[in-house]
N, C-alpha and C positions, 0 to 999 in steps of 0.2 A: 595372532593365532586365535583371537576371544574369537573371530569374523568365519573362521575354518571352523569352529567348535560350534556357533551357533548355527550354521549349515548344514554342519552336519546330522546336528539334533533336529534341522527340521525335516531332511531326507529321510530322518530316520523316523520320521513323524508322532517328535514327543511332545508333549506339554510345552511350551514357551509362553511364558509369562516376561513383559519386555516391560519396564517402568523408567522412565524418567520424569524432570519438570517440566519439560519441551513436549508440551502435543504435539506440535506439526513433527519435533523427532520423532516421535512414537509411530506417528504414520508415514515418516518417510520412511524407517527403517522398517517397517513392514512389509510397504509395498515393495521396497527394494528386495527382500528377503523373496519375496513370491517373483520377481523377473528373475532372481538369481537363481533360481532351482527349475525356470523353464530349459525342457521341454514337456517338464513336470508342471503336473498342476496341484496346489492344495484343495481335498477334497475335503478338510473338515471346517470346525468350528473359527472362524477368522473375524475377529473384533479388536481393529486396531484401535481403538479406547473407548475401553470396558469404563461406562458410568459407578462409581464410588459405592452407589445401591445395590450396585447388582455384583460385586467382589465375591461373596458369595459362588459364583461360576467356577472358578478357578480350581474348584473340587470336583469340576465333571469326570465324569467317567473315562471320556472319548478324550484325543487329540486335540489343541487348539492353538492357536496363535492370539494372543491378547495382548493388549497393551495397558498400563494403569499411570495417571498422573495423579502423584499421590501428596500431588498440594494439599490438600485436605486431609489427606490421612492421617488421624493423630500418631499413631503409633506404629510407623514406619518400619522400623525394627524389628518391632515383636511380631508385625505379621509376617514381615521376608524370613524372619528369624521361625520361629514355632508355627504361626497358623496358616500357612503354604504351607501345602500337603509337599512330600518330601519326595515325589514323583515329576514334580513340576520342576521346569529349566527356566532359573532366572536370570534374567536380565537385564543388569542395570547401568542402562547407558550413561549415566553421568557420570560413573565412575569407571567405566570400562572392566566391570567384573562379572563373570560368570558362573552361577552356582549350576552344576552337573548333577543330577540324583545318582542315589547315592549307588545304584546298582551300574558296574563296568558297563560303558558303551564302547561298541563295534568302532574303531577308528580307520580312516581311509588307506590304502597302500602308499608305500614311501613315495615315489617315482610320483602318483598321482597328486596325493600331498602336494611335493614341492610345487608340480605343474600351475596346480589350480591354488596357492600362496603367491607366487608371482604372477598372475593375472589378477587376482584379488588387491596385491602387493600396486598394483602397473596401473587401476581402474577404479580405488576406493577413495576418495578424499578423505584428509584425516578430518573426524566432526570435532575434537576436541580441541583444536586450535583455536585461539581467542576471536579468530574473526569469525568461524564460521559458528561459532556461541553465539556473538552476537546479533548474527543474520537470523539465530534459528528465533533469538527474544525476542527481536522485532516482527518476526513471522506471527508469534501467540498471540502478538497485541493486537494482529487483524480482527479477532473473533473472540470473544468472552467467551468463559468457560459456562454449563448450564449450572444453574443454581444449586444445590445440594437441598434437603427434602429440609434445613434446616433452614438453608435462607429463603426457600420459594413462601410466595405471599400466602394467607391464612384466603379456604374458601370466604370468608367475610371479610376481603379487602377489595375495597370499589373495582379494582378490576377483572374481579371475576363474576362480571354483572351477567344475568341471562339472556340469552338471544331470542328477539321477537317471535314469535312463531314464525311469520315472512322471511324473515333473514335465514334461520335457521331450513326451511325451506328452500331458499336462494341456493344455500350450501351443500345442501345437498343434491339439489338438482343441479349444481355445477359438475358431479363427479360422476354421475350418468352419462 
């Protein structure tokens, strides 16, 4: 029912805040989330992982669909807990829980309900079975995560040496 509830909140175009340790989950279940609501389209804010810097977002005004891996996050808790705004729909796929703001949402009709639970029931793989955990870890190891402003190198480390005037020239006359 977590799968009917977070569906629902997106037709009904709330906040979704979606965290797990799995990137590639984060964006599969995004992109899944957006075929499942075709012949709808999401016309708002959609960043299936929100970089750690910019967390901050998740107070916007508008609608959005975000994703956060919050390997880094010190303090896990206290943000899902207190500093997520209480408007926001969390979602925390490692553990299959769904926080709902706190104001009643609109639920679907019975008949419809059941209809669209057993096609969801008939067409969703379960992610939380050990094999397809596995599949998802060996999926992250394809691609490192990007640096955090904590581990990126200091402008005074030899690789952030300056570009010739030519080269820099070269560069840009590439994107003309």
């Amino acid at each position: 029912t977590n799968a009917l509830q977070v569906l629902t909140c997106v037709l009904l175009e709330q906040k979704m805040l979606f965290y797990s340790d799995s990137v590639s989950l984060l964006t599969t279940v995004a992109e899944s989330i957006l075929t499942l609501i075709f012949p709808f389209r999401w016309e708002h804010v959609y960043i299936p992982v929100l970089p750690l810097q910019l967390l901050e977002f998740v107070h916007a005004p508008t609608p959005f669909i975000m994703g956060v891996h919050p390997g880094s996050l010190k303090n896990r808790t206290t943000f899902l807990g207190s500093s997520c705004p209480d408007d926001v729909v969390v979602v925390n796929l490692d553990h299959n829980t769904v926080r709902l703001p706190a104001r009643k949402l609109p639920t679907l009709p019975p008949k419809q309900k059941k209809k669209l639970l057993e096609h969801l029931d008939a067409h969703l793989p379960p992610v939380h079975s050990g094999r397809a955990r596995r599949r998802l870890a060996n999926i992250d190891l394809a691609f490192p995560m990007a640096p955090t402003p904590e581990e990126s190198p200091s402008p005074d480390h030899p690789q952030h040496e300056a570009l010739s005037p030519a080269i820099a020239w070269q560069v840009q006359y590439a994107f003309f």
